[in-house]
N, C-alpha and C positions, 0 to 999 in steps of 0.2 A: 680291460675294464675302463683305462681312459677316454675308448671309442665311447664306450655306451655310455659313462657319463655325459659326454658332451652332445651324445645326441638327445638324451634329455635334459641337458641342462645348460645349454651353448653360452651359457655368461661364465661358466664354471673355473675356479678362480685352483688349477692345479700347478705344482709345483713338484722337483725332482730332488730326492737327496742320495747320495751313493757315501755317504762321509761314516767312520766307525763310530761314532756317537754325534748327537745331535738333539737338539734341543726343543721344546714345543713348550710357549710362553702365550698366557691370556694378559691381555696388558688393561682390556679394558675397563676396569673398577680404578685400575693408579691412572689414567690419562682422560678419563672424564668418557671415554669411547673414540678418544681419536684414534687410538690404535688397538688392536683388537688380536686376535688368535696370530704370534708368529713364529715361524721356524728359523733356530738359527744352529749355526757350525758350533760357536763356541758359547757358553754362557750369557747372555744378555746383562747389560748391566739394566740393575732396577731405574723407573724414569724418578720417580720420588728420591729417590739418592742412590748420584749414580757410583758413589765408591765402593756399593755394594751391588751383589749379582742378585739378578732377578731371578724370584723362586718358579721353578720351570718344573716338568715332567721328563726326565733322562731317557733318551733313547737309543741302547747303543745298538752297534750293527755292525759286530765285528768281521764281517767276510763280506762287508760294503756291497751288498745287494742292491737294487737300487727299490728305494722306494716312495711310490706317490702319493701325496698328498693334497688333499681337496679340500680347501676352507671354504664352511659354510658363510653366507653371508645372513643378515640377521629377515629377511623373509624370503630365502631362497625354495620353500617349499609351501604351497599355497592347496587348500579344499578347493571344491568344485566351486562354492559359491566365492571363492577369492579369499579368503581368510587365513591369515599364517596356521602352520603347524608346527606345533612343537617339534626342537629335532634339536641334536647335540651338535658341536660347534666344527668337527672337524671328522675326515675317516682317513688312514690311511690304507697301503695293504703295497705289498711286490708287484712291482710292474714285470709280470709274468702273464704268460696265455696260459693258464693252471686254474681249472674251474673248481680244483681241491685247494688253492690256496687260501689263504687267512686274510681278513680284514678284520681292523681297528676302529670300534664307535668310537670316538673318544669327546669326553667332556670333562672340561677343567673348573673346579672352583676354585678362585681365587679368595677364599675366605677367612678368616680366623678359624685356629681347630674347632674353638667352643660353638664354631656355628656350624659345621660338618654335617651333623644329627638333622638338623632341618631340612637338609636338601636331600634327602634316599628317595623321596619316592619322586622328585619334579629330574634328579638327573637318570632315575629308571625309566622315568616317562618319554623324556629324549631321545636316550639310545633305541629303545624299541620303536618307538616312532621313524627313527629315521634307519632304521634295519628293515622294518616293514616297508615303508616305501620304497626302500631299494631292491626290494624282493619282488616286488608288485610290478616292478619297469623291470626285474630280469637283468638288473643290473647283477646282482648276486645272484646267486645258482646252488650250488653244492657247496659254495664257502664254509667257511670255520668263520665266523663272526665272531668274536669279541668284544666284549662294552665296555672299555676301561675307564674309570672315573680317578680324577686327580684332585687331590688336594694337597698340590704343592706347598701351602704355608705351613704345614704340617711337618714338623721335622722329627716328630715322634714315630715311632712305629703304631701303622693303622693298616688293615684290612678286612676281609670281605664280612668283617660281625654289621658293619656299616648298613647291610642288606639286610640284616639278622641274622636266627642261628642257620648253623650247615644246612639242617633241611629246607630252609628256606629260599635259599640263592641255590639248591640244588633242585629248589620244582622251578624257579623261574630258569632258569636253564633248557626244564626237560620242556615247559611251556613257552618258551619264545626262541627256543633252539638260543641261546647267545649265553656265551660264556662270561658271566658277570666277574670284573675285580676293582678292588680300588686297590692305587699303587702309584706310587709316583717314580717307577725303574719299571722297563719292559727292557728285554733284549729280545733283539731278531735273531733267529738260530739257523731257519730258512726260510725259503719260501712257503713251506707248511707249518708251522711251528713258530711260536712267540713264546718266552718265557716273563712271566713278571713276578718282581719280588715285594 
């Protein structure tokens, strides 16, 4: 999947991690936008105060698979007539030749809980956006897509009601093939399979 990324998108900003957990941090709203989507080994400390750890999305990987990831850059994906498209901030997936394997939409609000409810439909808009155009270059095939949505400042338990009820995030499923959650713990199990809690 690396190849075909890069053959449509040669600026393409990917990186490798094989580590048993690992970290995925939006920094941009605390740093004005100097720093933006990062992966790290250990917890980040926050930039606004660093005696404290930056609120992240945990990803562990306990049988260190390797897996890559591709950070969007903020108009990495342009219409016909030049115009950004919406699209979420980062994907990962196992760097495997496995055309049944999983990839990760992933988009992080770094928000207050109480403001959560406002973003359903602009971070659904994202992932499917940027699932469709990777389906369209054939970058994805047969994949397991998944759309996971983070709202790391959230230390409550929350999940997929965010979409609304069951039936609801179970037609967008059957209509955009993409397995929607919101969660801030995923584990990798293999290269077919993601768990999130």
């Amino acid at each position: 999947m690396r190849n075909k990324i890069r053959a449509h998108f040669p600026d393409a900003a990917i990186t490798r991690r094989n580590v048993a957990t690992f970290y995925v941090a939006d920094f941009s709203e605390r740093t004005n936008s100097s720093r933006k989507i990062e992966i790290h080994s250990t917890p980040p400390c926050c930039p606004i105060n660093p005696s404290n750890a930056m609120d992240c999305i945990e990803i562990r990987n306990p049988t260190t698979i390797d897996i890559d990831f591709y950070i969007f850059h903020d108009h990495q994906f342009k219409d016909l007539n030049g115009n950004d498209i919406e699209h979420c901030e980062c994907c990962f997936y196992p760097n495997t030749r496995n055309d049944k394997s999983w990839i990760v939409m992933l988009e992080i609000k770094d928000c207050k809980p109480k403001n959560i409810s406002k973003y359903k439909i602009k971070v659904l808009d994202q992932i499917i956006s940027t699932a469709t155009i990777f389906r369209k270059k054939h970058i994805i095939t047969s994949h397991k897509v998944y759309g996971i949505v983070s709202f790391p400042r959230s230390k409550v338990s929350f999940n997929n009601t965010i979409f609304g009820m069951p039936p609801e995030y179970k037609a967008l499923k059957k209509k955009y093939n993409i397995l929607f959650s919101a969660t801030n713990s995923i584990e990798v199990v293999s290269d077919s399979l993601i768990k999130h809690y």
